[in-house]
PDB file of N, CA, C and O in Angstrom, chain B, residues numbered from 101:
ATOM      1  N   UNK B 101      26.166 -13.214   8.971  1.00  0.00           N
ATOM      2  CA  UNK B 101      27.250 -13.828   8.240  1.00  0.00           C
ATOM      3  C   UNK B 101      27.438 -13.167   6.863  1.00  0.00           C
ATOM      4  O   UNK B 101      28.589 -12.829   6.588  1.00  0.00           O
ATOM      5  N   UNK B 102      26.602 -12.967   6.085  1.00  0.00           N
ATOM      6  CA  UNK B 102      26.331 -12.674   5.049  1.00  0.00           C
ATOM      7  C   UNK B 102      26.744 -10.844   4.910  1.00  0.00           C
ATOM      8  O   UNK B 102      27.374 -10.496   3.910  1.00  0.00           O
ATOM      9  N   UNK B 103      26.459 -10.085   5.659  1.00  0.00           N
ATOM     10  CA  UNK B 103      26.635  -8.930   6.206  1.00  0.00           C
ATOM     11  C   UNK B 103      28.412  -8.680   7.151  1.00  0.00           C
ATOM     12  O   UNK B 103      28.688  -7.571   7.608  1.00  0.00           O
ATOM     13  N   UNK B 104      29.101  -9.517   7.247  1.00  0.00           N
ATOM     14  CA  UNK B 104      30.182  -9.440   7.704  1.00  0.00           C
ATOM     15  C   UNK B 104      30.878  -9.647   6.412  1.00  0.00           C
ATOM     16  O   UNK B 104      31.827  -8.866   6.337  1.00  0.00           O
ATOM     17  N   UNK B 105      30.728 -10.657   5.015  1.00  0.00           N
ATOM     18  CA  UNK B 105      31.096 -10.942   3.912  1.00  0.00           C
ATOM     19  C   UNK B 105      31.486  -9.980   3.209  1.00  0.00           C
ATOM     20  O   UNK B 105      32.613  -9.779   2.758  1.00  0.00           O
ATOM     21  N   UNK B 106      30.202  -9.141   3.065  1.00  0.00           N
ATOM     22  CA  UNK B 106      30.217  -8.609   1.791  1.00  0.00           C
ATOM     23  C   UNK B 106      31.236  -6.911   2.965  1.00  0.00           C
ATOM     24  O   UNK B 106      32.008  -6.256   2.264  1.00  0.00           O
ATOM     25  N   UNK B 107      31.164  -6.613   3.936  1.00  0.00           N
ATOM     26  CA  UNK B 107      31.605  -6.294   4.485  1.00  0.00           C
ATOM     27  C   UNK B 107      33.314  -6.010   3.828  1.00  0.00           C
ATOM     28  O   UNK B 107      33.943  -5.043   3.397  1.00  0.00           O
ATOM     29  N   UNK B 108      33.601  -7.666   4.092  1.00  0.00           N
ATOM     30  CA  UNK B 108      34.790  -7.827   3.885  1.00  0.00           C
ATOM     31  C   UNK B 108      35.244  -7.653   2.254  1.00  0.00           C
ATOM     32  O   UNK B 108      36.110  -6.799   2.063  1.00  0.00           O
ATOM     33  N   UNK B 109      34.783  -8.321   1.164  1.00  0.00           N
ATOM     34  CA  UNK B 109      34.195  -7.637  -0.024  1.00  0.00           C
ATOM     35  C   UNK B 109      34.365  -6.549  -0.140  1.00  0.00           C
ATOM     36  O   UNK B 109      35.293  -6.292  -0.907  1.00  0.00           O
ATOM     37  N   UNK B 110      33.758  -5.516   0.388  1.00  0.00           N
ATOM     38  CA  UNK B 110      33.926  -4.184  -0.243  1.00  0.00           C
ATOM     39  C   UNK B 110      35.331  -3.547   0.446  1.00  0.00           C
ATOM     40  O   UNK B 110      35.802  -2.571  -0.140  1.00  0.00           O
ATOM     41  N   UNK B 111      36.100  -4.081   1.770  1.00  0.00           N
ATOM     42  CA  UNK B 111      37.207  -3.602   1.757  1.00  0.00           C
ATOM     43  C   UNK B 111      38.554  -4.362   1.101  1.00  0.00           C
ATOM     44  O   UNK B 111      39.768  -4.207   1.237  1.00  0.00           O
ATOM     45  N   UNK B 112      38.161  -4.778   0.739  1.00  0.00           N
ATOM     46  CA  UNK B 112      39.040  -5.989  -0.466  1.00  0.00           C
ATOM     47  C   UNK B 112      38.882  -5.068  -1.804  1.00  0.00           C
ATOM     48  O   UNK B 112      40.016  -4.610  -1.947  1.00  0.00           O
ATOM     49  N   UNK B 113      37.959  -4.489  -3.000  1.00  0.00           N
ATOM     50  CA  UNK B 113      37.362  -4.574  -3.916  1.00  0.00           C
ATOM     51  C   UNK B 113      36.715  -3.519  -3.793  1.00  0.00           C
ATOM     52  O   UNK B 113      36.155  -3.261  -4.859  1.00  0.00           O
ATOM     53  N   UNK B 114      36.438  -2.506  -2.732  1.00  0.00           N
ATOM     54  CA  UNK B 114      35.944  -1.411  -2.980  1.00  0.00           C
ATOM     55  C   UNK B 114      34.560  -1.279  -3.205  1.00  0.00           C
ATOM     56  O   UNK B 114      34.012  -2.370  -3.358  1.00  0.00           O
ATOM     57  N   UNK B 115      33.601  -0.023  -3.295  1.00  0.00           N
ATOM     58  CA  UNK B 115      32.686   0.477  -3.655  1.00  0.00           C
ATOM     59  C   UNK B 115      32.219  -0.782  -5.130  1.00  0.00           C
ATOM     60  O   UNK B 115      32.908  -0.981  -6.131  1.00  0.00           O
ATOM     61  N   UNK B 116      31.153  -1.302  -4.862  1.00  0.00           N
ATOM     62  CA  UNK B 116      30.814  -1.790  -6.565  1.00  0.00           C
ATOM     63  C   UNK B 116      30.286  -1.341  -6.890  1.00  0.00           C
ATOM     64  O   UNK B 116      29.831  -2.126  -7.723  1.00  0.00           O
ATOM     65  N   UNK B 117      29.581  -0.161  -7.051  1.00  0.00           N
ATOM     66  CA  UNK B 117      28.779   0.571  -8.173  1.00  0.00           C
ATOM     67  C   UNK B 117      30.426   1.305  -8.735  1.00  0.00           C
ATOM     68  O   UNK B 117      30.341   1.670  -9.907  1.00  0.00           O
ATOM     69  N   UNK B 118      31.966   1.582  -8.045  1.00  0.00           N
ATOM     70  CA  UNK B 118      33.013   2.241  -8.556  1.00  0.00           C
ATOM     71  C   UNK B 118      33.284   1.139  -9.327  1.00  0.00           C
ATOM     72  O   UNK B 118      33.490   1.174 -10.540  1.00  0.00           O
ATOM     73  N   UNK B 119      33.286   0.027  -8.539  1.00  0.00           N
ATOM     74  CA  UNK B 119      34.356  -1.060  -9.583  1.00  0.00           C
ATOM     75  C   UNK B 119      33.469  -1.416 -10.727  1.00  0.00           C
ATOM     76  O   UNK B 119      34.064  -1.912 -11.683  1.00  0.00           O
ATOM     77  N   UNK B 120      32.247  -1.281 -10.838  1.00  0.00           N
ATOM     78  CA  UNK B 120      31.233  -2.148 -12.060  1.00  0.00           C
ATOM     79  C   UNK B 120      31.868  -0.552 -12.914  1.00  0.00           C
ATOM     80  O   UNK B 120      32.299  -0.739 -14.052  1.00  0.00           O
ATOM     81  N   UNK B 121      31.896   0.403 -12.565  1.00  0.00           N
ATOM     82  CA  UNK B 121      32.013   1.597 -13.519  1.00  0.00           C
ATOM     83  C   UNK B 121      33.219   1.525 -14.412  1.00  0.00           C
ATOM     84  O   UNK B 121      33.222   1.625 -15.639  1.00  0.00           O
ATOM     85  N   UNK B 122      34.387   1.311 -13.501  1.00  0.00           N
ATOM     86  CA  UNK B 122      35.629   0.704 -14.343  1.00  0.00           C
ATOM     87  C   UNK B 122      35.520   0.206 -14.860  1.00  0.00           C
ATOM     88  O   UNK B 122      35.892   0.610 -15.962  1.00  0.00           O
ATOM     89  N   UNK B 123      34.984  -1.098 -14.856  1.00  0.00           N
ATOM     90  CA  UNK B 123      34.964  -2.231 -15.637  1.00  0.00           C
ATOM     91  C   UNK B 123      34.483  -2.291 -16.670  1.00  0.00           C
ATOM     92  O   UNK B 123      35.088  -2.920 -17.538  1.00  0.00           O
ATOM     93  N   UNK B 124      33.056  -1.587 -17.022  1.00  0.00           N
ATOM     94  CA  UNK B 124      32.349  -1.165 -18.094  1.00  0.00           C
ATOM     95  C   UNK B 124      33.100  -0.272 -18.691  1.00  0.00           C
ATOM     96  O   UNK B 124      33.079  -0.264 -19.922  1.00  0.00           O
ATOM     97  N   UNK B 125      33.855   0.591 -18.053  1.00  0.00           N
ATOM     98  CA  UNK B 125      34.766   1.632 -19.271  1.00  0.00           C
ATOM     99  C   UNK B 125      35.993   0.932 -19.660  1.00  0.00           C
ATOM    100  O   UNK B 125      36.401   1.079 -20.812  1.00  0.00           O
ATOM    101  N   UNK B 126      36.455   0.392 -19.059  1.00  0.00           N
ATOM    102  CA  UNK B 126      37.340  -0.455 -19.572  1.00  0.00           C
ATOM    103  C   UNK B 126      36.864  -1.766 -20.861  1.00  0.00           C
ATOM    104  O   UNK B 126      37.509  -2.193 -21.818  1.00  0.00           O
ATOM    105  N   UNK B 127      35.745  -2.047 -20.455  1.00  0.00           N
ATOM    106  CA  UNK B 127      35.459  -3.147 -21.651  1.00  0.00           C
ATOM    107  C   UNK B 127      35.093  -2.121 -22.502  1.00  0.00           C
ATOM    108  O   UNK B 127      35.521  -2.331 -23.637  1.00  0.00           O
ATOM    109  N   UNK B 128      34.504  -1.152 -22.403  1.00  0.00           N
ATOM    110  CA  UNK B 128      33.997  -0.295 -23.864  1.00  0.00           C
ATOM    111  C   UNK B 128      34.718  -0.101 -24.019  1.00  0.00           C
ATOM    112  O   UNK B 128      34.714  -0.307 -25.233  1.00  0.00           O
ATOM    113  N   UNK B 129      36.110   0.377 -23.693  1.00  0.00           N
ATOM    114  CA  UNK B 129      37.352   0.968 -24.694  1.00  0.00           C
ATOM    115  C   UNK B 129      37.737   0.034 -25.088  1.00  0.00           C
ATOM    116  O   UNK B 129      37.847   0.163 -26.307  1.00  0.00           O
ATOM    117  N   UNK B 130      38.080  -1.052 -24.728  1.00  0.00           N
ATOM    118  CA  UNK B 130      38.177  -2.258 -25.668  1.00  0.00           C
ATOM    119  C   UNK B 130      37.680  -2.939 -27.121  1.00  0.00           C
ATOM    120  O   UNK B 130      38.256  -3.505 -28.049  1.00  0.00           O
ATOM    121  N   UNK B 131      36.086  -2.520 -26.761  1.00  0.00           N
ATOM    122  CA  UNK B 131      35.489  -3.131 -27.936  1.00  0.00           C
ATOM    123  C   UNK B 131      35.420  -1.859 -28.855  1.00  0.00           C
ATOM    124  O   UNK B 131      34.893  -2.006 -29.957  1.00  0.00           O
ATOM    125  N   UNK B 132      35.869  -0.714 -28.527  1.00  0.00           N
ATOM    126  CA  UNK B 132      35.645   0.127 -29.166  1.00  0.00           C
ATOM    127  C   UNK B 132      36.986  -0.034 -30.530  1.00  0.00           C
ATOM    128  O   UNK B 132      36.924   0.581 -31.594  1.00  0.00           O
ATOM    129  N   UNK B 133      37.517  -0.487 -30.347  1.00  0.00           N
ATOM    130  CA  UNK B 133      38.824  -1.012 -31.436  1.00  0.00           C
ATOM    131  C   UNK B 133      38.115  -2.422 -32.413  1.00  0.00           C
ATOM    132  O   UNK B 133      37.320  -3.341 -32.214  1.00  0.00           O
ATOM    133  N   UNK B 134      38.966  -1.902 -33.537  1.00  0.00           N
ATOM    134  CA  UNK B 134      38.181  -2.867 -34.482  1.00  0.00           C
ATOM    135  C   UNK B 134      39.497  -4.435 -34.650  1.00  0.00           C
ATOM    136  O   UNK B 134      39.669  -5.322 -35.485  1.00  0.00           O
ATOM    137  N   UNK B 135      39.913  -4.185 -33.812  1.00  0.00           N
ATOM    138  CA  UNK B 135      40.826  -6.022 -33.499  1.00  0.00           C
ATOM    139  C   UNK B 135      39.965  -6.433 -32.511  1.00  0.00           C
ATOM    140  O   UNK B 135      40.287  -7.553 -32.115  1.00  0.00           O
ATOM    141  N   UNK B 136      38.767  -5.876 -31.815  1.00  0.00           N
ATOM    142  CA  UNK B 136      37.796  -6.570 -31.246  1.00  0.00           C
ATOM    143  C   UNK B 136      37.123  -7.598 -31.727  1.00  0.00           C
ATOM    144  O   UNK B 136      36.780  -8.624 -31.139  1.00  0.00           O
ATOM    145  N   UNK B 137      36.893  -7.177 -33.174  1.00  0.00           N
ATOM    146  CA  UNK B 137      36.114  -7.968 -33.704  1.00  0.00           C
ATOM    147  C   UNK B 137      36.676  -9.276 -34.091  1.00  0.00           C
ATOM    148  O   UNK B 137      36.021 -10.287 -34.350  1.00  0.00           O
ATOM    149  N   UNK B 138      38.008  -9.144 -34.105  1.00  0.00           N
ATOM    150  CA  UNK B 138      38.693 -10.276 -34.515  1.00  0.00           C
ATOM    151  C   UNK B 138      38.898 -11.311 -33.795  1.00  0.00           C
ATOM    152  O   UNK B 138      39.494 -12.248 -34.326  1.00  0.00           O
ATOM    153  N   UNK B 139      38.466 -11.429 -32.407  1.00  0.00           N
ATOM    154  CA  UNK B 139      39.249 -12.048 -31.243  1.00  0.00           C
ATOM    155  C   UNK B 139      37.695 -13.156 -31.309  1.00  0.00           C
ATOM    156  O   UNK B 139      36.516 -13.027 -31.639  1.00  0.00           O
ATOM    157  N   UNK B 140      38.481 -14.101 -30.842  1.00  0.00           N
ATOM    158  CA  UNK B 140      37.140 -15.315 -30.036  1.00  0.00           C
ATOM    159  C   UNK B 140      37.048 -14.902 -29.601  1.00  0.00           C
ATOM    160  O   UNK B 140      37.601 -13.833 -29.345  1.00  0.00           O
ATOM    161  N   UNK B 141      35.544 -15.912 -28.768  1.00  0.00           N
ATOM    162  CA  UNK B 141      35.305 -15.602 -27.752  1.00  0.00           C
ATOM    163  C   UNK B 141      35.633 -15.686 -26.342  1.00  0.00           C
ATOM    164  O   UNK B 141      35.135 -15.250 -25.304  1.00  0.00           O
ATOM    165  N   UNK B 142      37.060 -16.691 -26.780  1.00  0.00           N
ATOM    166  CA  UNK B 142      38.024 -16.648 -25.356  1.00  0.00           C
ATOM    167  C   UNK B 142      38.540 -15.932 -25.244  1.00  0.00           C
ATOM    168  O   UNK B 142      38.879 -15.531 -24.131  1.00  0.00           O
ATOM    169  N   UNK B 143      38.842 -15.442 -26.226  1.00  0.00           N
ATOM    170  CA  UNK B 143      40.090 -14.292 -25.900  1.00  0.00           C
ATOM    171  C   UNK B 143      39.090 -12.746 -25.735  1.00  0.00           C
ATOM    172  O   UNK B 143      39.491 -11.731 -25.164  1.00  0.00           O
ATOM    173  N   UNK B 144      38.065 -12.875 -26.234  1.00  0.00           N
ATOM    174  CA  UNK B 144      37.492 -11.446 -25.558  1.00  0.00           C
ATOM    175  C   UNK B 144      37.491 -11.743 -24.067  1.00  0.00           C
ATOM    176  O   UNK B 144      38.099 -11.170 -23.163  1.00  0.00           O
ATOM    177  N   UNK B 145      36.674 -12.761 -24.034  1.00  0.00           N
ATOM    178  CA  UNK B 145      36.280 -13.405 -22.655  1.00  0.00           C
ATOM    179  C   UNK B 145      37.524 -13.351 -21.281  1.00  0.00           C
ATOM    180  O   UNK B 145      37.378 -13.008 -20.107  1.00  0.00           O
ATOM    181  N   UNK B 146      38.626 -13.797 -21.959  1.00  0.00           N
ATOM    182  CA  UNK B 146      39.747 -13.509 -20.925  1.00  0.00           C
ATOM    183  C   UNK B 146      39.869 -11.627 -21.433  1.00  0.00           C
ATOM    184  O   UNK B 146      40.834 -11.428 -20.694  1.00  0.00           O
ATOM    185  N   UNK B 147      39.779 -11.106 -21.676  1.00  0.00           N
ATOM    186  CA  UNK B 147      39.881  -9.643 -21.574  1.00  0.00           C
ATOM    187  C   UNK B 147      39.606  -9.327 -20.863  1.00  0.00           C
ATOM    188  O   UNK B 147      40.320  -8.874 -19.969  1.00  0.00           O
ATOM    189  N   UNK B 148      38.207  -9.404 -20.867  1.00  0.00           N
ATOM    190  CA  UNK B 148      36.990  -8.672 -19.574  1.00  0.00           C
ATOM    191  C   UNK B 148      37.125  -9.272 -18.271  1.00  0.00           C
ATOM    192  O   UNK B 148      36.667  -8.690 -17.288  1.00  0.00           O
ATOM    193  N   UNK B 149      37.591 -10.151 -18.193  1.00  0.00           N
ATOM    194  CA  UNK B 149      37.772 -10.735 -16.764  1.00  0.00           C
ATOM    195  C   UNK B 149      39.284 -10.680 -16.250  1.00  0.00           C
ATOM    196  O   UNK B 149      39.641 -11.270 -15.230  1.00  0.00           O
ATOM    197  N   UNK B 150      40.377  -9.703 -17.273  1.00  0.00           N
ATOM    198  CA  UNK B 150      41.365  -9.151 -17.050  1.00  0.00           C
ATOM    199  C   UNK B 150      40.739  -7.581 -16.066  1.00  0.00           C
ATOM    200  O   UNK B 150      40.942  -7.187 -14.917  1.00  0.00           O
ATOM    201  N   UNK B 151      39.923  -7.047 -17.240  1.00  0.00           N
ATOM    202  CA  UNK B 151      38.883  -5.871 -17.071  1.00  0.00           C
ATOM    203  C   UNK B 151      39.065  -6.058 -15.733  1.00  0.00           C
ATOM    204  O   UNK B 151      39.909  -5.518 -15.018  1.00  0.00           O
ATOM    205  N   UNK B 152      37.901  -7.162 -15.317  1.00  0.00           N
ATOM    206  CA  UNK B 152      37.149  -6.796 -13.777  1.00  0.00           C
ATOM    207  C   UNK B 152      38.607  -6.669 -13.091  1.00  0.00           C
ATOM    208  O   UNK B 152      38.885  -5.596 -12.556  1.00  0.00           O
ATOM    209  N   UNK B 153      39.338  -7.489 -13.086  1.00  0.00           N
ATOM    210  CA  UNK B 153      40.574  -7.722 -11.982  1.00  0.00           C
ATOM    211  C   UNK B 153      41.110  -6.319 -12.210  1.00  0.00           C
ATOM    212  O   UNK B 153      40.889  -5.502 -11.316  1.00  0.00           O
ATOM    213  N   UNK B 154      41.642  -6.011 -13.059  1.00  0.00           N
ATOM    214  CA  UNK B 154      41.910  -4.169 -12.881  1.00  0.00           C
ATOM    215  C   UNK B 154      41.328  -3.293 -12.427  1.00  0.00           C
ATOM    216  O   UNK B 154      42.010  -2.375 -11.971  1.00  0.00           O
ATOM    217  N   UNK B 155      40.003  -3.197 -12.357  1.00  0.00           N
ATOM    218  CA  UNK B 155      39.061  -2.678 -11.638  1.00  0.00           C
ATOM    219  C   UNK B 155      39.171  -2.804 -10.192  1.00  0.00           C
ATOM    220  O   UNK B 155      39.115  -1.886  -9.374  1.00  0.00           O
ATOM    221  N   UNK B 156      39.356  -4.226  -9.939  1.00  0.00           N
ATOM    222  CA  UNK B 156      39.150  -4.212  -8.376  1.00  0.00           C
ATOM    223  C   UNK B 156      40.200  -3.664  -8.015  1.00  0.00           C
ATOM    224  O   UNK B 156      40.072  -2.946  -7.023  1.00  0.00           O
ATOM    225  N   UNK B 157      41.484  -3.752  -8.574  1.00  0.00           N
ATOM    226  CA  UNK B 157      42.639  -3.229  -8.102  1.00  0.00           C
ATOM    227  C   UNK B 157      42.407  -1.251  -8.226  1.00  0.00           C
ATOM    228  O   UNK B 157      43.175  -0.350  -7.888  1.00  0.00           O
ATOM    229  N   UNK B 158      41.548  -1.222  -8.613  1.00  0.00           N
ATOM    230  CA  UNK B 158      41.848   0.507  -9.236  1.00  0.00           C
ATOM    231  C   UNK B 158      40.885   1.302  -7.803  1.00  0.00           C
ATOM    232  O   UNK B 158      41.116   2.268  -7.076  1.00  0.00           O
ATOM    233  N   UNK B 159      39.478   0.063  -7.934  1.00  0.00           N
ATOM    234  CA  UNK B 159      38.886   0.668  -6.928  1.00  0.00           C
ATOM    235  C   UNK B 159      38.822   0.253  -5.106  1.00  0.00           C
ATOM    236  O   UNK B 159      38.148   0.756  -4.207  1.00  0.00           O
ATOM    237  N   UNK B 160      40.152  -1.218  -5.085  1.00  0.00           N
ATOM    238  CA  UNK B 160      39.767  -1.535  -4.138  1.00  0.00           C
ATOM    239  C   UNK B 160      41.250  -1.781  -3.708  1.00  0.00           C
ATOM    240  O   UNK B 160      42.030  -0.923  -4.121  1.00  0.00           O
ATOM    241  N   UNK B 161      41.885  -2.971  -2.823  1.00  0.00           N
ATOM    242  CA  UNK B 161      42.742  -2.907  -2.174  1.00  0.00           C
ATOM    243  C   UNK B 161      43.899  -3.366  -3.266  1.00  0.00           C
ATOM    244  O   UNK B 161      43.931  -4.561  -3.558  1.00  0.00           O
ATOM    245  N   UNK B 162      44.872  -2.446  -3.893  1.00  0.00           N
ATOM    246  CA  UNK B 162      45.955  -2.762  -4.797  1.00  0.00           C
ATOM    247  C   UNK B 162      46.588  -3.582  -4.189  1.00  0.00           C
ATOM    248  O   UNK B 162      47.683  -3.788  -4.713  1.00  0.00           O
ATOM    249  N   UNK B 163      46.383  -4.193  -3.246  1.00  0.00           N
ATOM    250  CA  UNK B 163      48.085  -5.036  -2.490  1.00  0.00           C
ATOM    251  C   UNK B 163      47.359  -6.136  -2.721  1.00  0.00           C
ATOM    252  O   UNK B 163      48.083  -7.095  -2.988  1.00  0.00           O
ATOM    253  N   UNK B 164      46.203  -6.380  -2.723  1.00  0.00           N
ATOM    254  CA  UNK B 164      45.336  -8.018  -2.946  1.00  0.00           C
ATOM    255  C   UNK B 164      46.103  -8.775  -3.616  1.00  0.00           C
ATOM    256  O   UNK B 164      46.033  -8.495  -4.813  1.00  0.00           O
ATOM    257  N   UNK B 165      46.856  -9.669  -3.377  1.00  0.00           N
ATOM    258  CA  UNK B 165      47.345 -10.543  -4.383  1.00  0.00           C
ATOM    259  C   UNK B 165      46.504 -11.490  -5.554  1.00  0.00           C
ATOM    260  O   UNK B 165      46.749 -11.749  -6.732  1.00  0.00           O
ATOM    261  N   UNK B 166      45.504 -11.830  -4.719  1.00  0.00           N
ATOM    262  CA  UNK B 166      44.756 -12.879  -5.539  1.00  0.00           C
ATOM    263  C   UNK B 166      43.717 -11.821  -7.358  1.00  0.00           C
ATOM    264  O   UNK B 166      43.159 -12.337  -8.327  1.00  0.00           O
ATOM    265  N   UNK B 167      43.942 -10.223  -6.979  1.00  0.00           N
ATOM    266  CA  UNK B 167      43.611  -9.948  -8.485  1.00  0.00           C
ATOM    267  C   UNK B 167      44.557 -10.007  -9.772  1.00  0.00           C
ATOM    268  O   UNK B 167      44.312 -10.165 -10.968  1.00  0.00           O
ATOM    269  N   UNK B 168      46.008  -9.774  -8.882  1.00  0.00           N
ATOM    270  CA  UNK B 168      47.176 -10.211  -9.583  1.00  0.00           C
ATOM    271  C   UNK B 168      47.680 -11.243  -9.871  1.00  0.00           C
ATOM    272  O   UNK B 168      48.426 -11.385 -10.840  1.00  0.00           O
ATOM    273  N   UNK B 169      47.365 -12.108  -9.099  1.00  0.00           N
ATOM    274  CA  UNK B 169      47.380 -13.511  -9.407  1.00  0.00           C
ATOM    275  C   UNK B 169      46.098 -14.517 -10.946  1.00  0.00           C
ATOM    276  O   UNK B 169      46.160 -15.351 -11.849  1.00  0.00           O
ATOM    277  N   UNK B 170      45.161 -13.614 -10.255  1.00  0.00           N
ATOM    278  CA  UNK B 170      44.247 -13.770 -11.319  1.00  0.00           C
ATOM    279  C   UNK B 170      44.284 -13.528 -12.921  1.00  0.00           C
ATOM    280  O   UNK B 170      43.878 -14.225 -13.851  1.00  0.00           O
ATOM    281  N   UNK B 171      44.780 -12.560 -12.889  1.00  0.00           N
ATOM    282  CA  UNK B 171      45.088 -11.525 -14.016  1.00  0.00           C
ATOM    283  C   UNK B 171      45.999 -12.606 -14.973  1.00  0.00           C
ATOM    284  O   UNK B 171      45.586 -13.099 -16.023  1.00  0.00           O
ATOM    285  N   UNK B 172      47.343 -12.857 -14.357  1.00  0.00           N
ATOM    286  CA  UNK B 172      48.387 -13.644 -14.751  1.00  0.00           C
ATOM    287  C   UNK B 172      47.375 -15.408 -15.240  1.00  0.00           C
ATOM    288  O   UNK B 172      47.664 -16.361 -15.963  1.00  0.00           O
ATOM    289  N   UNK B 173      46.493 -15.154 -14.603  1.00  0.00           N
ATOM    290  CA  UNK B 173      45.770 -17.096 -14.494  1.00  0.00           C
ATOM    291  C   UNK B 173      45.085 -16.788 -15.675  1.00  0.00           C
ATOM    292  O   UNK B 173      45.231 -17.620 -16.571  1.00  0.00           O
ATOM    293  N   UNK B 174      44.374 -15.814 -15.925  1.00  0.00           N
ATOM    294  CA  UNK B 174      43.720 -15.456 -17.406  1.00  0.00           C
ATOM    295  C   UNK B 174      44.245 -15.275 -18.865  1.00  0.00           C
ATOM    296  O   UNK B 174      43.787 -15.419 -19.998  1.00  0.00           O
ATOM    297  N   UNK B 175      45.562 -14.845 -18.227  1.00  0.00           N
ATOM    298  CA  UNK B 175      46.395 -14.600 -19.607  1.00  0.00           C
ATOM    299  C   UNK B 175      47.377 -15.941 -19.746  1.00  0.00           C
ATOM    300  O   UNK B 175      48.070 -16.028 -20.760  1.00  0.00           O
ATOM    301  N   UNK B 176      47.430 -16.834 -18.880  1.00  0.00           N
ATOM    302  CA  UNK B 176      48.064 -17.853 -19.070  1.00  0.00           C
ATOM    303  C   UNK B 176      46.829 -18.444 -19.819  1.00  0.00           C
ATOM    304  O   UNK B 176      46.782 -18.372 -21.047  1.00  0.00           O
ATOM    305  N   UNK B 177      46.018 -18.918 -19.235  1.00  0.00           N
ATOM    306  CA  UNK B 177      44.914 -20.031 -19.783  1.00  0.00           C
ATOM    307  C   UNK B 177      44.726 -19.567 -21.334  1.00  0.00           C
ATOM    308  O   UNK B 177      44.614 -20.442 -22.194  1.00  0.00           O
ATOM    309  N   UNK B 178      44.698 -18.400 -21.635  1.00  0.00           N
ATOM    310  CA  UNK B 178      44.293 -17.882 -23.051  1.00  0.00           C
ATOM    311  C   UNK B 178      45.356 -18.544 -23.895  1.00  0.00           C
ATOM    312  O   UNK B 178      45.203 -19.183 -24.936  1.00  0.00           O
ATOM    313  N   UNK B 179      46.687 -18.204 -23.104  1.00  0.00           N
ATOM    314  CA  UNK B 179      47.814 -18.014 -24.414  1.00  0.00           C
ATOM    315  C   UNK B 179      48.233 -20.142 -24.064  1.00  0.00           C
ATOM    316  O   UNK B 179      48.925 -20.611 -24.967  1.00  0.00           O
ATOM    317  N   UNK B 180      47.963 -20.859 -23.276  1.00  0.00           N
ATOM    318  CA  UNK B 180      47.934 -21.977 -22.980  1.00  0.00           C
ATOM    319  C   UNK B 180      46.883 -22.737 -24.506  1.00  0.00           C
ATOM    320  O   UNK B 180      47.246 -23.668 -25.225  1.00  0.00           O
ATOM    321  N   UNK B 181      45.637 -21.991 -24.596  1.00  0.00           N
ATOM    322  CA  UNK B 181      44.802 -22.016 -25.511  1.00  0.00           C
ATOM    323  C   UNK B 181      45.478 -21.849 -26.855  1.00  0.00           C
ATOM    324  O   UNK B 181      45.613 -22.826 -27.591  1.00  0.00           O
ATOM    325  N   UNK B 182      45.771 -21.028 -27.090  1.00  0.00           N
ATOM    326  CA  UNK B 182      46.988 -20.607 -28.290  1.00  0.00           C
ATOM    327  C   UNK B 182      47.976 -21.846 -28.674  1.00  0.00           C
ATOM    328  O   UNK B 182      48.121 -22.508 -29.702  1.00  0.00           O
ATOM    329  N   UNK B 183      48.592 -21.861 -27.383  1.00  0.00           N
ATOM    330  CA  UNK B 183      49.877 -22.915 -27.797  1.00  0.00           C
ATOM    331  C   UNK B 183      49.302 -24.477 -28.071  1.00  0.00           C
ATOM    332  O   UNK B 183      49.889 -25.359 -28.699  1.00  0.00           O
ATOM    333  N   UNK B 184      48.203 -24.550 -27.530  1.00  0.00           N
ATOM    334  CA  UNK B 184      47.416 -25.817 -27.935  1.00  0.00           C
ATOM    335  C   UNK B 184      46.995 -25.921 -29.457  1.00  0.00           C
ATOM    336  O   UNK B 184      47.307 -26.929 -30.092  1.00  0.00           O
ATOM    337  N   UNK B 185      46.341 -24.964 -30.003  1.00  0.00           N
ATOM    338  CA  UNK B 185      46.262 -25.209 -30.857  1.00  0.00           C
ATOM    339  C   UNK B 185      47.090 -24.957 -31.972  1.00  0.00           C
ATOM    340  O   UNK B 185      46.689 -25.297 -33.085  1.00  0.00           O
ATOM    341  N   UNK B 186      48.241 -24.382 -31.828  1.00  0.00           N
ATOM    342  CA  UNK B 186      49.563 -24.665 -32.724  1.00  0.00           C
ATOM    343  C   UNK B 186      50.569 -26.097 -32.849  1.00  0.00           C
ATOM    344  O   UNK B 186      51.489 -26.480 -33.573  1.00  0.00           O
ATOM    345  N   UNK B 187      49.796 -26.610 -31.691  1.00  0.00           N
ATOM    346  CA  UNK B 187      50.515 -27.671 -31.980  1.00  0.00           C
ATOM    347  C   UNK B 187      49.811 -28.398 -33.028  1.00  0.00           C
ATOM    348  O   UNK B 187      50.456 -29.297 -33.568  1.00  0.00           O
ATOM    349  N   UNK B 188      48.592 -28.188 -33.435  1.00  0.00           N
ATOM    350  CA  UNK B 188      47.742 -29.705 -33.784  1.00  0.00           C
ATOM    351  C   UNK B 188      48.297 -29.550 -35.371  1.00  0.00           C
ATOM    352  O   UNK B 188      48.007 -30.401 -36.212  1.00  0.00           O
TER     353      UNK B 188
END
């Protein structure tokens, strides 16, 4: 079972030693900018988990909806975060 999964996993998402590689170069170019330092930790936090979802798309099946879907769910919740606290 477990072996049919990850199976399915890697043709979804690709190689993960490719996609962990993206992902790490992608967050280092990120933090490598000094508006890094400026950001919470949500908003780094939704970065990198923008990160991974680009990754999977770079190294694995681009038509996946659910990394694009994801992507959009991260940057909503952040900027949802935002508009919350402009209201107070």
């Amino acid at each position: 079972m477990l072996k049919i999964h990850l199976s399915n996993v890697k043709k979804r998402y690709g190689e993960f030693t490719e996609n962990a590689t993206i992902a790490q170069n992608l967050k280092d170019e990120l933090r490598s900018y000094r508006g890094w330092d400026n950001l919470s930790p949500d908003m780094k936090e939704a970065l990198d988990m923008i990160q991974v979802k680009i990754s999977r798309i770079l190294s694995g099946n681009n038509e996946y909806p659910d990394n694009w879907h994801d992507i959009q769910g991260f940057a909503k919740t952040r900027r949802e975060s935002t508009f919350n606290w402009f209201k107070l």
